[in-house]
Each structure stands twice: as structure tokens, then as C-alpha cells.
LODODREN-811521 format. One record per residue: y, z, x of N, C-alpha, C in turn; residue number from 1. Coordinates in nm, 4 decimals. Atoms other than C-alpha are relative to their C-alpha. Layout:
# residues N
<<Y, Z, X>, <Y, Z, X>, <Y, Z, X>, NUM>;
...
//
This chain:
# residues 205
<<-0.1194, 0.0000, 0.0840>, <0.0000, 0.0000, 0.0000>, <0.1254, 0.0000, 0.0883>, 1>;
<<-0.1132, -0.0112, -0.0735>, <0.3500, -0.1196, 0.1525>, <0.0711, 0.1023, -0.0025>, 2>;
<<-0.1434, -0.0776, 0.0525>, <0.6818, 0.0864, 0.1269>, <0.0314, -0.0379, -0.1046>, 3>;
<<-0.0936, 0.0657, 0.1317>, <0.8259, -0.1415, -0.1302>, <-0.0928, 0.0405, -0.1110>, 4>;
<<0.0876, 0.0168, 0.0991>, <0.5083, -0.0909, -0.3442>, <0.0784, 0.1690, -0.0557>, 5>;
<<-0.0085, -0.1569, -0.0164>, <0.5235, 0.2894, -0.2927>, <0.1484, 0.0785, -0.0478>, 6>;
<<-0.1184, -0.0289, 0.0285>, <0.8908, 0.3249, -0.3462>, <0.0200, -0.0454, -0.1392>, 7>;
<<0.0105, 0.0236, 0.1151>, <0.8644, 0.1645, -0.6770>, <-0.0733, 0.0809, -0.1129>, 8>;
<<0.0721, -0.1524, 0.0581>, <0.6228, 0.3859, -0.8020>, <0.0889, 0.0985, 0.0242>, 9>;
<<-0.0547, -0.1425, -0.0155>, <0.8141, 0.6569, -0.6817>, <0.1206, -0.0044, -0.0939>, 10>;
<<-0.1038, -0.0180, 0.0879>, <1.1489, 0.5699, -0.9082>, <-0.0799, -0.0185, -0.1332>, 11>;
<<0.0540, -0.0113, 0.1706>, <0.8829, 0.5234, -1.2006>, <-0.0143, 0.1084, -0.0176>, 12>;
<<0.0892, -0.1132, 0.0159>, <0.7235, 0.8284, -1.1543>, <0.0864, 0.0571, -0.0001>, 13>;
<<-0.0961, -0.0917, 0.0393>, <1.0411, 1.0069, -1.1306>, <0.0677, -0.0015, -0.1671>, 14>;
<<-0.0280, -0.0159, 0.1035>, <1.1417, 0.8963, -1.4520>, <-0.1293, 0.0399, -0.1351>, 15>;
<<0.1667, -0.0366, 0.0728>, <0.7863, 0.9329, -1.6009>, <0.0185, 0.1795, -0.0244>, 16>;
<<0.0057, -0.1414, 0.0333>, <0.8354, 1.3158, -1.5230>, <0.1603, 0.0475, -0.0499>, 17>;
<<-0.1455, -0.0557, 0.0307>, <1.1902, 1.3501, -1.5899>, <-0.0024, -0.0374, -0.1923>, 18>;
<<-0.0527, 0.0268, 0.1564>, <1.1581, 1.2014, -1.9786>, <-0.0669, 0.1592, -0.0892>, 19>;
<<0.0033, -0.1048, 0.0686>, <1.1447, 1.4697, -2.2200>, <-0.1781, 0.0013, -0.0895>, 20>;
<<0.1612, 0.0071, 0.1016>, <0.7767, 1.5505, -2.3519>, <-0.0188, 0.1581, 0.0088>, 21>;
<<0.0607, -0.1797, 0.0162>, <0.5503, 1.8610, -2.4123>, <-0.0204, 0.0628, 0.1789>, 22>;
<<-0.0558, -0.0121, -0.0884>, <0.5798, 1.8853, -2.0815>, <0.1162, 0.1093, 0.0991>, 23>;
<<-0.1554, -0.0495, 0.0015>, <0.9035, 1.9298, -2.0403>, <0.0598, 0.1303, -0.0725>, 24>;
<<-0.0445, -0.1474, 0.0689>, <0.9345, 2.1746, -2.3588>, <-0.0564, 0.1058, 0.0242>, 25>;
<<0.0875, -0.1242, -0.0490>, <0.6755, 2.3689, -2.1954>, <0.0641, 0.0724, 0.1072>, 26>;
<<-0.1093, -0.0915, -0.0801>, <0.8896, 2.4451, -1.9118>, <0.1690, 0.0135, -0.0365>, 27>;
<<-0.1292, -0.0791, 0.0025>, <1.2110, 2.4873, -2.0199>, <0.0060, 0.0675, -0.1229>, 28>;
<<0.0173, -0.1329, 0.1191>, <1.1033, 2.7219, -2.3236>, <-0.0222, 0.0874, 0.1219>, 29>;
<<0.0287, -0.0999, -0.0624>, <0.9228, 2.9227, -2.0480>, <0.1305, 0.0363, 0.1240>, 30>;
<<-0.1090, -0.0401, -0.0601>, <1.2477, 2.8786, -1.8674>, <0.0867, 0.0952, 0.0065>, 31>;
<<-0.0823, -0.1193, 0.0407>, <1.4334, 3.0632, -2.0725>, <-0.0495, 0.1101, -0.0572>, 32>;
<<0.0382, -0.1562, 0.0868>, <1.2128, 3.3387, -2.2405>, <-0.0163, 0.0859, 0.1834>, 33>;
<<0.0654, -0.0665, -0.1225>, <1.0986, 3.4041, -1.8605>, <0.0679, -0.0021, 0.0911>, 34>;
<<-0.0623, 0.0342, -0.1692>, <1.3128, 3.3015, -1.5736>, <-0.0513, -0.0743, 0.0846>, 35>;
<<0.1155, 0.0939, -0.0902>, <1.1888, 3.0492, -1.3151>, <-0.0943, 0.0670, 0.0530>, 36>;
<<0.1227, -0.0514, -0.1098>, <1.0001, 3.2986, -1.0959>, <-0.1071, -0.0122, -0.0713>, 37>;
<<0.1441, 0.0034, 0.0632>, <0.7377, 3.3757, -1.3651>, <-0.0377, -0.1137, -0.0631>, 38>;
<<0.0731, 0.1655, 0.0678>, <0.7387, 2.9755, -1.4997>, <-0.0579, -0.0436, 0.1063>, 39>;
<<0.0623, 0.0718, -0.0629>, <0.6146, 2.9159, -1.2082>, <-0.1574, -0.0207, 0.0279>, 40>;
<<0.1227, 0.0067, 0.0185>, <0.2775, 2.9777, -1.3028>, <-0.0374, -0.1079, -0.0727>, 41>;
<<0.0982, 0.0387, 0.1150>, <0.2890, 2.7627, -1.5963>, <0.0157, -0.1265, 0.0666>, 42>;
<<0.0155, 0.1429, -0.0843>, <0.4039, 2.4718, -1.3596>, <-0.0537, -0.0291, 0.0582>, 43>;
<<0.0638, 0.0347, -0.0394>, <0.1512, 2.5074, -1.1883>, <-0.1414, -0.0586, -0.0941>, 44>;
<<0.0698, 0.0225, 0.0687>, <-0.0618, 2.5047, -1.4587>, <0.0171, -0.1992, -0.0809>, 45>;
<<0.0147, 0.1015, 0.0513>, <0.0619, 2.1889, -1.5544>, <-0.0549, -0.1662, 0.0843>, 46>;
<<0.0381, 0.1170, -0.0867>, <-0.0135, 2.0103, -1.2594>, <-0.1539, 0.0362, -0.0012>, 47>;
<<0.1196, -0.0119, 0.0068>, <-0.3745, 2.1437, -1.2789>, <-0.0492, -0.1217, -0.1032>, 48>;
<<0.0154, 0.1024, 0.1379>, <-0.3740, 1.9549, -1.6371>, <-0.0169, -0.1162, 0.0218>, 49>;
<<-0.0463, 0.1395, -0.0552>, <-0.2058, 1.6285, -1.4435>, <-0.1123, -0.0491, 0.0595>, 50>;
<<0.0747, 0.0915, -0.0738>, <-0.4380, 1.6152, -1.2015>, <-0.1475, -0.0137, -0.0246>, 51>;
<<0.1375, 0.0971, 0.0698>, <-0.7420, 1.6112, -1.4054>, <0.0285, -0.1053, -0.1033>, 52>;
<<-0.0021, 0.1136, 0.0765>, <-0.6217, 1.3740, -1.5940>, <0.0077, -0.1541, 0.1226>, 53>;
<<-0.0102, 0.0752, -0.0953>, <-0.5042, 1.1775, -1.2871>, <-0.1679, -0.0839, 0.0527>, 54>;
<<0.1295, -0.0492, -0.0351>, <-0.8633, 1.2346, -1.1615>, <-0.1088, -0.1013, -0.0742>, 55>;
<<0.0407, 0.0961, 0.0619>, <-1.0244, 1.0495, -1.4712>, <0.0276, -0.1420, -0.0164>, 56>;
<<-0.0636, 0.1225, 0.0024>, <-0.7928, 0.7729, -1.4535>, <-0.0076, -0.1036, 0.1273>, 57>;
<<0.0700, 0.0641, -0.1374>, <-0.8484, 0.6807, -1.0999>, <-0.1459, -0.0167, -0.0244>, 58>;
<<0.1672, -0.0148, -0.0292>, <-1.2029, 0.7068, -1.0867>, <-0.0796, -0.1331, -0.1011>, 59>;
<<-0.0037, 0.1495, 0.0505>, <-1.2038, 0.4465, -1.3566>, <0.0742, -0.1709, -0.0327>, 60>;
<<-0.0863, 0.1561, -0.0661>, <-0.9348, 0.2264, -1.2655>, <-0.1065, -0.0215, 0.1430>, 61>;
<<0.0581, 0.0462, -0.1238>, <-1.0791, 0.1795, -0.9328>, <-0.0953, -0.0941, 0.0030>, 62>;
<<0.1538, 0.0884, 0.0263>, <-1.4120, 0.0208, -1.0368>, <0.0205, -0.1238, -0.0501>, 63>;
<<-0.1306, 0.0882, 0.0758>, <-1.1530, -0.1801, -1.3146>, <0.0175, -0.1365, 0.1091>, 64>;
<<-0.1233, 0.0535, -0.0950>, <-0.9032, -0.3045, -1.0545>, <-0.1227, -0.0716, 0.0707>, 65>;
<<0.0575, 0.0507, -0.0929>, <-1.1499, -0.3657, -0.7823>, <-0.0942, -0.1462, -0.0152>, 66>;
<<0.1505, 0.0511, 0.0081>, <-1.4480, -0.5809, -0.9682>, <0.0724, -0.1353, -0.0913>, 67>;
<<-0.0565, 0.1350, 0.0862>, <-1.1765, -0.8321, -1.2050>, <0.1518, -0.0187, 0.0078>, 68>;
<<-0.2085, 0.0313, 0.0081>, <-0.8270, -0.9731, -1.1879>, <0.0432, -0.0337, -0.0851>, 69>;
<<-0.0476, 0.0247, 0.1335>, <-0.8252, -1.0977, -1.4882>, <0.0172, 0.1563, -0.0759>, 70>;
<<-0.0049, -0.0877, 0.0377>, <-0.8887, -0.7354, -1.6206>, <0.1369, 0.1037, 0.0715>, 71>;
<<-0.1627, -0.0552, -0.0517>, <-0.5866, -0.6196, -1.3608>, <0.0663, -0.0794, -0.0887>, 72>;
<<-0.1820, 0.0323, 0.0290>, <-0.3298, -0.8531, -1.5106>, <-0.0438, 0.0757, -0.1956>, 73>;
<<-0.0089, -0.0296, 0.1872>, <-0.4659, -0.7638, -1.9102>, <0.0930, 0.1513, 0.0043>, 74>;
<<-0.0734, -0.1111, -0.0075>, <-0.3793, -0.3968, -1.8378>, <0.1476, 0.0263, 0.0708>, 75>;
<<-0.1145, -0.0260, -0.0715>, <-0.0860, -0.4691, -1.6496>, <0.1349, -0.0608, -0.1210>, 76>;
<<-0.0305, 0.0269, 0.1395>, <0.0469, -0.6376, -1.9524>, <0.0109, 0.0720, -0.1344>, 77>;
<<0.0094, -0.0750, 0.0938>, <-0.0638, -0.3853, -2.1796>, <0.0919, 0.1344, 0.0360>, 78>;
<<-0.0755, -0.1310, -0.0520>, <0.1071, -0.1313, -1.9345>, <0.1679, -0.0508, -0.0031>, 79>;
<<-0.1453, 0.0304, -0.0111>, <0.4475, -0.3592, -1.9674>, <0.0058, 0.0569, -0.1320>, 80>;
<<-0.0824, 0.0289, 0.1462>, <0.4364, -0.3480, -2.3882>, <-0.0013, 0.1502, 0.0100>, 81>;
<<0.0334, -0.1587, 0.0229>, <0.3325, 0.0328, -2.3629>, <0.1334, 0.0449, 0.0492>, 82>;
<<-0.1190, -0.0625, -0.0554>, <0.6674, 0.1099, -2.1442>, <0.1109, -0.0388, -0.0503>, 83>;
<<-0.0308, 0.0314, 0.0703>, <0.8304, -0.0836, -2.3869>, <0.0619, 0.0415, -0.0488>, 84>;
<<-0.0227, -0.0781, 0.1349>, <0.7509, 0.0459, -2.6779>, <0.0475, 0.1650, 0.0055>, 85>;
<<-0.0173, -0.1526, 0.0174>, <0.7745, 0.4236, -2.5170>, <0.1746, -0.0308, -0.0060>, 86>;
<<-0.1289, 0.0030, -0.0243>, <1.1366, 0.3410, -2.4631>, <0.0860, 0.0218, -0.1327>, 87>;
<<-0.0365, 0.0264, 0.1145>, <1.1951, 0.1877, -2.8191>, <-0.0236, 0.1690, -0.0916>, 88>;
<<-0.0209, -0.1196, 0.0593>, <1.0660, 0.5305, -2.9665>, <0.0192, 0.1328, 0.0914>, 89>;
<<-0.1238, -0.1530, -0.0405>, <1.2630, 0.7787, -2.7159>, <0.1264, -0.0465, -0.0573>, 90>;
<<-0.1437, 0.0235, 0.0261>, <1.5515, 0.5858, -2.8403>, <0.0608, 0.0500, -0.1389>, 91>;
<<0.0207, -0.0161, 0.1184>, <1.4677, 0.6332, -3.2067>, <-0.0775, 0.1895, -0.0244>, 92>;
<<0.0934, -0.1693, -0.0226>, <1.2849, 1.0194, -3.1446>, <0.1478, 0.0941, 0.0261>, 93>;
<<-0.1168, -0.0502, -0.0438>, <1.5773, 1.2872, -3.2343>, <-0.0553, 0.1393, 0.0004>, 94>;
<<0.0233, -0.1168, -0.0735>, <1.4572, 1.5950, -3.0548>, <0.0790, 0.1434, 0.0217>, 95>;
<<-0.0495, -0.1385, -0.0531>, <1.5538, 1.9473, -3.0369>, <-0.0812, 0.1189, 0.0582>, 96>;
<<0.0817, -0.1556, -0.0848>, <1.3793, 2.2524, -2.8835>, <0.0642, 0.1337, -0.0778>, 97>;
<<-0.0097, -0.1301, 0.0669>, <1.3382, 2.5418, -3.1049>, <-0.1067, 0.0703, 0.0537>, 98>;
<<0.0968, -0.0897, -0.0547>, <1.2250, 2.8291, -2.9228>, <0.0166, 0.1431, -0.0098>, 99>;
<<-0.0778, -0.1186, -0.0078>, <1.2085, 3.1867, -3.0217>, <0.0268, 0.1006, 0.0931>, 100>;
<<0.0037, -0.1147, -0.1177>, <1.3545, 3.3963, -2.7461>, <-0.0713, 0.0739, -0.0196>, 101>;
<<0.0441, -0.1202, 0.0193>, <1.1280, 3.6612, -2.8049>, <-0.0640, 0.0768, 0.1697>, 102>;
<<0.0047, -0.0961, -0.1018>, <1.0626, 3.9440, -2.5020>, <-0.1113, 0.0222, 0.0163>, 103>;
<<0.0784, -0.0314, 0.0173>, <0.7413, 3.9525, -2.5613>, <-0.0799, -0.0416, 0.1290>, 104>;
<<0.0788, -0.0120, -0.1700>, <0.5264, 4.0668, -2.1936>, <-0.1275, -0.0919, -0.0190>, 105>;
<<0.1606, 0.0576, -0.0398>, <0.2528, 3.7694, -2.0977>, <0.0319, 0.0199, 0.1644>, 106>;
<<0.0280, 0.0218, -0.1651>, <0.1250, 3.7207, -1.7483>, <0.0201, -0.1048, 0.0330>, 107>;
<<0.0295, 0.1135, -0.0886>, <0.1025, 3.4966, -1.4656>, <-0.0657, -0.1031, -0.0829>, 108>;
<<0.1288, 0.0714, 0.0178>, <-0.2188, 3.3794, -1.5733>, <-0.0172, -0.0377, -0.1441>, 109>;
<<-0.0009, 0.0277, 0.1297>, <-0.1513, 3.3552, -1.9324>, <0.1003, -0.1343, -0.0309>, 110>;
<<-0.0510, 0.1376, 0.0110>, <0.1131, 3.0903, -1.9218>, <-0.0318, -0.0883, 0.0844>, 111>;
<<0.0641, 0.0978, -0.0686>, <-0.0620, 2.9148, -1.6668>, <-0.1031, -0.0516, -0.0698>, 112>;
<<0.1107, 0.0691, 0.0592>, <-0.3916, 2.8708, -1.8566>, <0.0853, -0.0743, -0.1080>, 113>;
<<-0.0407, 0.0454, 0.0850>, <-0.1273, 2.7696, -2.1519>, <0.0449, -0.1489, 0.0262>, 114>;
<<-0.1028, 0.1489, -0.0501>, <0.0309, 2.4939, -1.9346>, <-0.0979, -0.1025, 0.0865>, 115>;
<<0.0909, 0.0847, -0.0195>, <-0.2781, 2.3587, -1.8427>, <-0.0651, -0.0150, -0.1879>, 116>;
<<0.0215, 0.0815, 0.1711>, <-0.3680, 2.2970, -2.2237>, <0.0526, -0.0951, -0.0554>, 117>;
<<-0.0995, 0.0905, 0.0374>, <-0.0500, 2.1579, -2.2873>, <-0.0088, -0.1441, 0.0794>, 118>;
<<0.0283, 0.1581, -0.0700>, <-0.0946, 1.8608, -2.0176>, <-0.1577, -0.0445, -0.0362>, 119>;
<<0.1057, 0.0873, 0.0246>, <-0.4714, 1.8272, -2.1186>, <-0.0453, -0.0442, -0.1298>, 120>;
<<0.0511, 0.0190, 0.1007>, <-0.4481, 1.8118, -2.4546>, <0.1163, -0.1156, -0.1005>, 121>;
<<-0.0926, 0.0650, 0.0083>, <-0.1465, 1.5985, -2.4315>, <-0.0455, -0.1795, 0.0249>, 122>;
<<0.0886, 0.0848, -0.0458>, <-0.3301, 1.2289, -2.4598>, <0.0943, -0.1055, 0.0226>, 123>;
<<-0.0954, 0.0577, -0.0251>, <-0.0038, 1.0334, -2.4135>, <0.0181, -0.0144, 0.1294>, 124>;
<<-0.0204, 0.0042, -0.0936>, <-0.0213, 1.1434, -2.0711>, <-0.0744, -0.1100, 0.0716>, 125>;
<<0.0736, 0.0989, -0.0881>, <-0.3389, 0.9529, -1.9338>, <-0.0044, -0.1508, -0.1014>, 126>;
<<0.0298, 0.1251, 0.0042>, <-0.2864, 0.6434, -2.1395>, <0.1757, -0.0605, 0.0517>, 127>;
<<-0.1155, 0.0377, -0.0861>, <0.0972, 0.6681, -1.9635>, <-0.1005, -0.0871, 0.1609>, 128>;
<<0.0265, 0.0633, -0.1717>, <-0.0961, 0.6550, -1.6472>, <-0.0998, -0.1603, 0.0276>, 129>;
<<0.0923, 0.1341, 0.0344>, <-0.3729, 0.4046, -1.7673>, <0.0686, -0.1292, 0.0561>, 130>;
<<-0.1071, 0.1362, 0.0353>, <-0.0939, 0.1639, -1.8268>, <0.0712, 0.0014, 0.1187>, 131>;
<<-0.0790, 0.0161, -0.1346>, <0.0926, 0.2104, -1.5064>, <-0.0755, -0.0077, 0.0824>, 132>;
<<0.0754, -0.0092, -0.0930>, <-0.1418, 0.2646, -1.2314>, <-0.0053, -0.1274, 0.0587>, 133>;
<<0.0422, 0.0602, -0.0808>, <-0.2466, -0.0575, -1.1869>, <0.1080, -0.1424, -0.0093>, 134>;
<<-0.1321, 0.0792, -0.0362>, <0.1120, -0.2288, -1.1720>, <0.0230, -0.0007, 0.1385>, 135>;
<<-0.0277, -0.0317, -0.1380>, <0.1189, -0.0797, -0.8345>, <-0.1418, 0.0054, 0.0804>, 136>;
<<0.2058, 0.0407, -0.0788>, <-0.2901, -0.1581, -0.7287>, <-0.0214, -0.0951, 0.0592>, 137>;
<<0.0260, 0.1315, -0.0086>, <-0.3485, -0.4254, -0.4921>, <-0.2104, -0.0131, 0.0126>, 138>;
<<0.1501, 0.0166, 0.0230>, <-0.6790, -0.5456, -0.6010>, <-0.1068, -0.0250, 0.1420>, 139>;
<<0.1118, 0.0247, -0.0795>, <-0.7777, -0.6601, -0.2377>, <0.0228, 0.1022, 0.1279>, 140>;
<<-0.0081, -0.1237, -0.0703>, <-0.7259, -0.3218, -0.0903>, <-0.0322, 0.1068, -0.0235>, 141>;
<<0.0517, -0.0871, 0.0237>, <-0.9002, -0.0075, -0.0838>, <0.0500, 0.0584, -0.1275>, 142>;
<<-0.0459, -0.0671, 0.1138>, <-0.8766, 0.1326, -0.4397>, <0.0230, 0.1304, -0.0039>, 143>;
<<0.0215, -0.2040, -0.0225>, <-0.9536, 0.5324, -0.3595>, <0.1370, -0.0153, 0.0625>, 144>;
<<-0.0590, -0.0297, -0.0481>, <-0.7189, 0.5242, -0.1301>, <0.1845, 0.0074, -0.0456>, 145>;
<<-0.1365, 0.0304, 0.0528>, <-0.4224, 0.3485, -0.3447>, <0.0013, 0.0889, -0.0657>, 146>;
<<-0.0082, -0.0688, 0.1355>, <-0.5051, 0.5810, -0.6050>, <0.0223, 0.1547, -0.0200>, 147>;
<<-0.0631, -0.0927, -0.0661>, <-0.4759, 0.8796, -0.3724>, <0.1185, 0.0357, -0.0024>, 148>;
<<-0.1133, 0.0594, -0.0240>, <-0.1922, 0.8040, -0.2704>, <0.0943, 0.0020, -0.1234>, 149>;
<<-0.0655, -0.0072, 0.1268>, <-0.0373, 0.7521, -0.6176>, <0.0030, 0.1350, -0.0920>, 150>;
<<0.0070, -0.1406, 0.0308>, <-0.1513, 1.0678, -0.7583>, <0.0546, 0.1191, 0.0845>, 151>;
<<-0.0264, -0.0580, -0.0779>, <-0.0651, 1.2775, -0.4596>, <0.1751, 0.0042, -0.0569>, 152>;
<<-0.1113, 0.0470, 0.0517>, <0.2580, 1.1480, -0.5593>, <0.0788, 0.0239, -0.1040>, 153>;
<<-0.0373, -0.0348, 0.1588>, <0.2783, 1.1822, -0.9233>, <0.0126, 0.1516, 0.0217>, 154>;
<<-0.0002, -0.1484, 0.0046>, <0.1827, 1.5648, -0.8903>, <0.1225, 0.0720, 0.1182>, 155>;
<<-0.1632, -0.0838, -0.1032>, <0.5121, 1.6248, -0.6117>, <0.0779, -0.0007, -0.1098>, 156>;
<<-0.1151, -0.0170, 0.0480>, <0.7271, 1.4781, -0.8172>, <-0.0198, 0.0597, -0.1683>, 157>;
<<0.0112, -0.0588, 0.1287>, <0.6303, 1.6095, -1.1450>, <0.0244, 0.1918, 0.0811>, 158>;
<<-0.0179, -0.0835, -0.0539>, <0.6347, 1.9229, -0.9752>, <0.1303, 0.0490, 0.0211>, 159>;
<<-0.1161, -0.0517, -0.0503>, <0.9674, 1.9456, -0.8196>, <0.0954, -0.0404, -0.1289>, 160>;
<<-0.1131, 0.0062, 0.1017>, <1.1229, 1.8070, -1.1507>, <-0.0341, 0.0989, -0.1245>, 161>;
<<0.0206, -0.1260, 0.0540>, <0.9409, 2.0754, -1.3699>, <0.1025, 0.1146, 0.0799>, 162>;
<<-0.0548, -0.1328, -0.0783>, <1.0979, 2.3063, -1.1412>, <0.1441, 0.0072, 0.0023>, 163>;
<<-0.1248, 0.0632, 0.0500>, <1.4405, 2.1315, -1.1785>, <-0.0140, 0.0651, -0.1502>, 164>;
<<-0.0199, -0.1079, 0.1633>, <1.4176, 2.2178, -1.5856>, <-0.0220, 0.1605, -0.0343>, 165>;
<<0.0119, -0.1582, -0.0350>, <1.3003, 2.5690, -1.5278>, <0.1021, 0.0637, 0.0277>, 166>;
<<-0.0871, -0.0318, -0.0681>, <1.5629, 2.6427, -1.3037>, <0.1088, -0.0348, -0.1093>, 167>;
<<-0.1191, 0.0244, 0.0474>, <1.8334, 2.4683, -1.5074>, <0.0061, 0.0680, -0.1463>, 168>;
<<0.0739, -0.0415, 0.1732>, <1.6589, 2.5843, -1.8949>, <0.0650, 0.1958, 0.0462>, 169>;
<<-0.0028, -0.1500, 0.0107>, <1.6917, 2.9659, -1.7219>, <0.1622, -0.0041, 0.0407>, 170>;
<<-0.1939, -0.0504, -0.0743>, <2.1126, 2.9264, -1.5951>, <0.0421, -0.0713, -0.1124>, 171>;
<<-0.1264, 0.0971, 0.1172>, <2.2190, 2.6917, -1.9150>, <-0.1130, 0.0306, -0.1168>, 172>;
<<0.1435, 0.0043, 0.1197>, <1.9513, 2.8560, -2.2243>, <0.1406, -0.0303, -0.1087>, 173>;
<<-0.0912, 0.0547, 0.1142>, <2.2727, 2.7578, -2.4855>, <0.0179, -0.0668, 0.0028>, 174>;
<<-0.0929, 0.1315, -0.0103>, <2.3478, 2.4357, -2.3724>, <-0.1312, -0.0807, -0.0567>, 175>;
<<0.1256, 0.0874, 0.0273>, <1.9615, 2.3194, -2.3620>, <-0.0666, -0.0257, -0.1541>, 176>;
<<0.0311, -0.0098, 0.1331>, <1.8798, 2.4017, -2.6931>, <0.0423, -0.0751, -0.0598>, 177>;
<<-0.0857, 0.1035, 0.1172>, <2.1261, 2.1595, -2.8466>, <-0.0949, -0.0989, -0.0374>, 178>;
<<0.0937, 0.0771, 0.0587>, <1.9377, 1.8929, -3.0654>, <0.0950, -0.1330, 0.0769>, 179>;
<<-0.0519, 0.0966, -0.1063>, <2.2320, 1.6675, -2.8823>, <-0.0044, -0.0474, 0.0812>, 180>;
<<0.0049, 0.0068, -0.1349>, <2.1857, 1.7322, -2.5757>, <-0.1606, -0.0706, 0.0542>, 181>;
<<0.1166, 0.0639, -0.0343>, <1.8168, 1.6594, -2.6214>, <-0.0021, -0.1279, -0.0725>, 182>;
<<-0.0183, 0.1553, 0.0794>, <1.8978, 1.3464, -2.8631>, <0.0497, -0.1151, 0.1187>, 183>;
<<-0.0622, 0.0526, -0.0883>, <2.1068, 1.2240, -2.5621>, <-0.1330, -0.0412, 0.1333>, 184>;
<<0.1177, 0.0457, -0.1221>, <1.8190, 1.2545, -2.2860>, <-0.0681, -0.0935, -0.0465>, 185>;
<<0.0701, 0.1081, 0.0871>, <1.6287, 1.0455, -2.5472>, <-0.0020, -0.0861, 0.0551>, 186>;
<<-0.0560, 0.1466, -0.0497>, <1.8133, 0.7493, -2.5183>, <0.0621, -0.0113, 0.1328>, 187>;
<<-0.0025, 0.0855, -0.1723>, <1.8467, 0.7888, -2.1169>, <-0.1214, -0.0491, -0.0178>, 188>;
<<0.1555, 0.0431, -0.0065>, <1.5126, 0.7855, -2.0813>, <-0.0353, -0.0870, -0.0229>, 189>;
<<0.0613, 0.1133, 0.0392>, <1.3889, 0.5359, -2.3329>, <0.0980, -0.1443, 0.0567>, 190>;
<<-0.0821, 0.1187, -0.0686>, <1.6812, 0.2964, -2.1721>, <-0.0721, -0.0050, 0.1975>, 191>;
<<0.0365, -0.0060, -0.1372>, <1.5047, 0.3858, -1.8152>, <-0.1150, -0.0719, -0.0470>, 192>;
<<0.1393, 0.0978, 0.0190>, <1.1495, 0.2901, -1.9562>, <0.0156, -0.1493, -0.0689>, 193>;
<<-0.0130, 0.0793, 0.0355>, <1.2949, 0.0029, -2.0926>, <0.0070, -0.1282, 0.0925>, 194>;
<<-0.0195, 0.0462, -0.0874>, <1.4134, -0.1024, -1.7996>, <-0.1053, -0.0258, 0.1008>, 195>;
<<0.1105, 0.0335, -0.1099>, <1.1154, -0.0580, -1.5977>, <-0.1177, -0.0570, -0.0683>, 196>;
<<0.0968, 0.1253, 0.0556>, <0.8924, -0.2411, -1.8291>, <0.0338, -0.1545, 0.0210>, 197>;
<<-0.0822, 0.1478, -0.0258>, <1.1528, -0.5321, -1.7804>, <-0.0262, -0.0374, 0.1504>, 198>;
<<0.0311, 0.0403, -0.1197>, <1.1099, -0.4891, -1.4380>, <-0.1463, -0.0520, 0.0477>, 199>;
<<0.1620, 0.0031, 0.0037>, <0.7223, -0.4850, -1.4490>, <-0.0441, -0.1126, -0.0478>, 200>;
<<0.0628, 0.0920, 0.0627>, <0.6899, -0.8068, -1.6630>, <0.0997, -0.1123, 0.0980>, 201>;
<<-0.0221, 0.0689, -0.0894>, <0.9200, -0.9695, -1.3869>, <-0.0392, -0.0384, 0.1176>, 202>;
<<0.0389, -0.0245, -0.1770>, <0.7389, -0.8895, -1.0893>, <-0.1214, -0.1135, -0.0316>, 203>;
<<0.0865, 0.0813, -0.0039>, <0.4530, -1.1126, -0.9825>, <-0.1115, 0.0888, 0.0578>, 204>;
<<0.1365, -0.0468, -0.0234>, <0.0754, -0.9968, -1.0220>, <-0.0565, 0.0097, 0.0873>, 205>;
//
């Protein structure tokens, strides 16, 4: 996998974790009932979630990708209308975050097992990745290794931008809450995936 490949992925994948999902409301609820220090269990928990999902998705792209090209470009196609359409309904999706402050003492280990539920039971996630993965796969190059590589990847930056909403959900809990403020991320977002589907059905297979 070049730079250019790798760097492309990397501004998807930043917006992949930056758009607003369960995700997202998972850490910046636990943002604000908890403070970052103790969300940081559940962020971890969510990358546990990620990367079995990651995990399944490689393991059968690889075999995919590697054995047909015709079957690379179908899904690569199916992964343009999919980034699409997610765009078309963040644009149209008017979102707020209702969360009840309540004080109420969990553990470490309790919002961690929670925030691994939330990413595995979240099935939006692995047919996100389905559909992307193999935009950035070159079919006549080690598949494990691209797919490494890509995941390794996904789980930083999902990581450090969970940790970004945490952080920001626990210093601004009045601002985040607004149904505005989250109506507004909406339509970044779905104008980012819009954009990178446009980009994706420009590039050459």
C-alpha cells in the first residue's frame, strides 16, 4: 500500500469516526455524566467492539478481493452508493442527545462492557467498513497485510476522536446537548460522505 493510498483512507476514516452515531452518543453522554478520565473505559470498550468487527470484515474481504476483480469493482460500487446515500440521510437525520445527567456510581468495567455492545450491536458499522475497505485494496498485493494496516488505522483514529468528544462533551455539557448543534454536525458530515463517495466513483479501480 503507497502513501497516497494510505493517506486517503486516513481522511475517510477520520470522517467515518468523527460523524455522529451511537458511537459518538456513547461517548459524549459518558462524557458528561462521568468526566473523560472514567470514559475512558468505555472508549476503550468501543474499540474492542471495532475491532471485532474489523476482524470479520478483513478475514472475508481478503479471500473476496484477492480471488475476483470483478467482485472488487461490484463492492467498490456498492461502497460508492452506500457513502452516498449515508450522506443523503445525515443531511435529512435531525438529531439531538437526550441524556439524563443522573449521578448514579458505575465502574470502569461496567461502561466498558456497555461500549463494547454498543459498537457490536451497531450493524451499520461493519457494512460501513464492508463498503469501504476495498476502495483502498490493491487486489495484486498481499491482502492480510493491506487489511492490517487499515484496521490498525481505523482503531487510532477512532480512538483519538472518541477521546476528542469526551473531552469536549465533559468542558461544553450545555452546548452539546443542543438538537442544533447536533442537526448542524449532520449536514457536515453527510456533505463530507458525500464528497468522498464523489471522490471514490472518480478514482480509477
Amino acid at each position: 500500500m503507497n502513501i497516497e493510498v494510505w493517506l486517503a483512507y486516513l481522511a475517510t476514516a477520520i470522517v467515518f469516526s468523527l460523524a455522529p452515531g451511537s458511537g459518538t452518543v456513547n461517548s459524549i453522554s459518558n462524557g458528561m455524566v462521568y468526566g473523560w478520565r472514567k470514559s475512558l473505559a468505555s472508549i476503550l470498550g468501543l474499540q474492542v467492539g471495532l475491532a471485532f468487527h474489523l476482524l470479520l470484515v478483513g478475514v472475508g474481504l481478503g479471500a473476496i478481493v484477492a480471488k475476483s476483480a470483478t467482485a472488487f469493482a461490484l463492492i467498490k460500487w456498492v461502497g460508492v452508493v452506500y457513502l452516498l446515500w449515508l450522506g443523503i440521510q445525515k443531511w435529512r437525520e435531525k438529531a439531538s442527545l437526550n441524556v439524563e445527567a443522573n449521578v448514579v456510581q458505575v465502574s470502569a468495567w461496567q461502561l466498558f462492557r456497555q461500549a463494547v455492545m454498543v459498537n457490536l450491536t451497531n450493524p451499520k458499522t461493519i457494512v460501513f467498513l464492508v463498503a469501504l475497505f476495498p476502495q483502498f485494496l490493491n487486489p495484486a498485493e498481499p491482502q492480510m497485510l493491506q487489511l492490517t494496516v487499515l484496521g490498525i488505522t481505523t482503531l487510532v483514529i477512532d480512538t483519538a476522536v472518541m477521546l476528542f468528544y469526551v473531552t469536549l462533551a465533559s468542558k461544553l455539557t450545555m452546548y452539546i446537548r443542543s438538537a442544533r448543534v447536533m442537526g448542524g454536525l449532520n449536514r457536515l458530515f453527510g456533505s463530507m460522505f458525500i464528497g468522498c463517495g464523489a471522490l471514490l466513483a472518480s478514482a480509477k479501480a
